[in-house]
C-alpha positions as CSV (number, residue, x, y, z in Angstrom):
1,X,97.4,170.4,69.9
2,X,100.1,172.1,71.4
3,X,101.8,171.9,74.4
4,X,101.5,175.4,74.8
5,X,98.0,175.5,73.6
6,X,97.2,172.8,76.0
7,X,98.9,174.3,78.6
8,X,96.6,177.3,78.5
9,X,93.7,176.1,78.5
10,X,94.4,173.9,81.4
11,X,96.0,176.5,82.9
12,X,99.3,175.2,83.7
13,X,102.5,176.0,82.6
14,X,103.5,174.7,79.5
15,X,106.8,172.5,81.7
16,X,103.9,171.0,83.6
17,X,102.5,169.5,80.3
18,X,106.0,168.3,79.7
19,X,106.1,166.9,83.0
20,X,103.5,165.0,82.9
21,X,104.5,163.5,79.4
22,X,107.8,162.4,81.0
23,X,106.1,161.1,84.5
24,X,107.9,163.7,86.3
25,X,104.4,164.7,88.0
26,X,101.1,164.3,88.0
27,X,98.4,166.3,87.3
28,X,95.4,167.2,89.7
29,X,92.7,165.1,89.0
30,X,90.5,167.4,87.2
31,X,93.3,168.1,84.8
32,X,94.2,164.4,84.7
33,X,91.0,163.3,83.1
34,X,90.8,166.0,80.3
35,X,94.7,165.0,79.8
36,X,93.8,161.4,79.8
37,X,91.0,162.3,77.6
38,X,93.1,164.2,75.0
39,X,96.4,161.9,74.7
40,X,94.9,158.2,73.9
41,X,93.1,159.7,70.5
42,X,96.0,160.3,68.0
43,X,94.7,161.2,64.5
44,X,90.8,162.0,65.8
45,X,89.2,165.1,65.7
46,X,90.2,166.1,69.4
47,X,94.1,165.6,68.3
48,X,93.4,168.4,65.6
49,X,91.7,170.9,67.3
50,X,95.1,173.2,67.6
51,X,94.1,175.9,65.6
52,X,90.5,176.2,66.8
53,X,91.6,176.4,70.3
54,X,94.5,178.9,69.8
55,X,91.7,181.4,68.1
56,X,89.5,180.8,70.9
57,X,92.4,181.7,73.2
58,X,93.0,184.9,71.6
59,X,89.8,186.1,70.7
60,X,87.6,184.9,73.6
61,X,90.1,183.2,76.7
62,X,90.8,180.2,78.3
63,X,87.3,179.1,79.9
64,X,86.1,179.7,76.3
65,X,88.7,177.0,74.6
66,X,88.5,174.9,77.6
67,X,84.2,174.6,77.3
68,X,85.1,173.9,73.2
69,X,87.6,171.1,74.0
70,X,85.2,169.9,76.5
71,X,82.5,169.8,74.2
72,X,84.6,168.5,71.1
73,X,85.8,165.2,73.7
74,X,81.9,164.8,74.2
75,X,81.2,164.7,70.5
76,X,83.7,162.3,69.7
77,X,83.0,159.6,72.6
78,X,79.4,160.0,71.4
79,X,80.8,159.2,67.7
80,X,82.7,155.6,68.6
81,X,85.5,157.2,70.8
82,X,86.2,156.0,73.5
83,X,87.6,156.6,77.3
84,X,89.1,153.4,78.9
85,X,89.7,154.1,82.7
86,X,90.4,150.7,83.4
C-alpha cells in the first residue's frame, strides 16, 4: 500500500506517514496500532491490498477502506499472522 493510500484512509497527510517512517513523529495511538498492524507483514495479504483500498476510496470513502483494512488485519491474524506488542 501506498503512502498516499495509507494516508487517506488514516486520515493524515501523506508527510505524516513519512514522518512516522523516519521517527520524525508519532502517530496517535489509534493510528499507531493500525500502522503497527500494517508495516511488520511485508509480502502478506494486508501489504497487497493497494488496489482494493484505492477503489474503495474512490467509489465509497475513507470509513469504507478503513473498515476493509480493518477487517483484512483481522483475517490475517486469524490465518497465522501475528501482532507482537511486546
Amino acid at each position: 500500500m501506498t503512502q498516499d493510500a495509507l494516508a487517506q484512509v488514516l486520515g493524515v497527510h501523506p508527510m505524516t506517514i513519512s514522518k512516522w517512517e523516519r521517527g520524525w513523529l508519532p502517530p496517535d495511538p489509534e493510528n499507531a496500532a493500525i500502522y503497527n498492524l500494517l508495516t511488520p507483514w511485508p509480502g502478506t495479504r494486508v501489504a497487497s491490498l493497494g488496489s482494493e483500498i484505492r477503489h474503495l476510496l474512490a467509489t465509497r470513502g475513507v470509513l469504507a477502506a478503513r473498515a476493509y483494512l480493518l477487517v483484512s488485519i483481522t483475517a490475517d491474524m486469524g490465518q497465522g499472522g501475528s501482532c507482537d506488542d511486546s
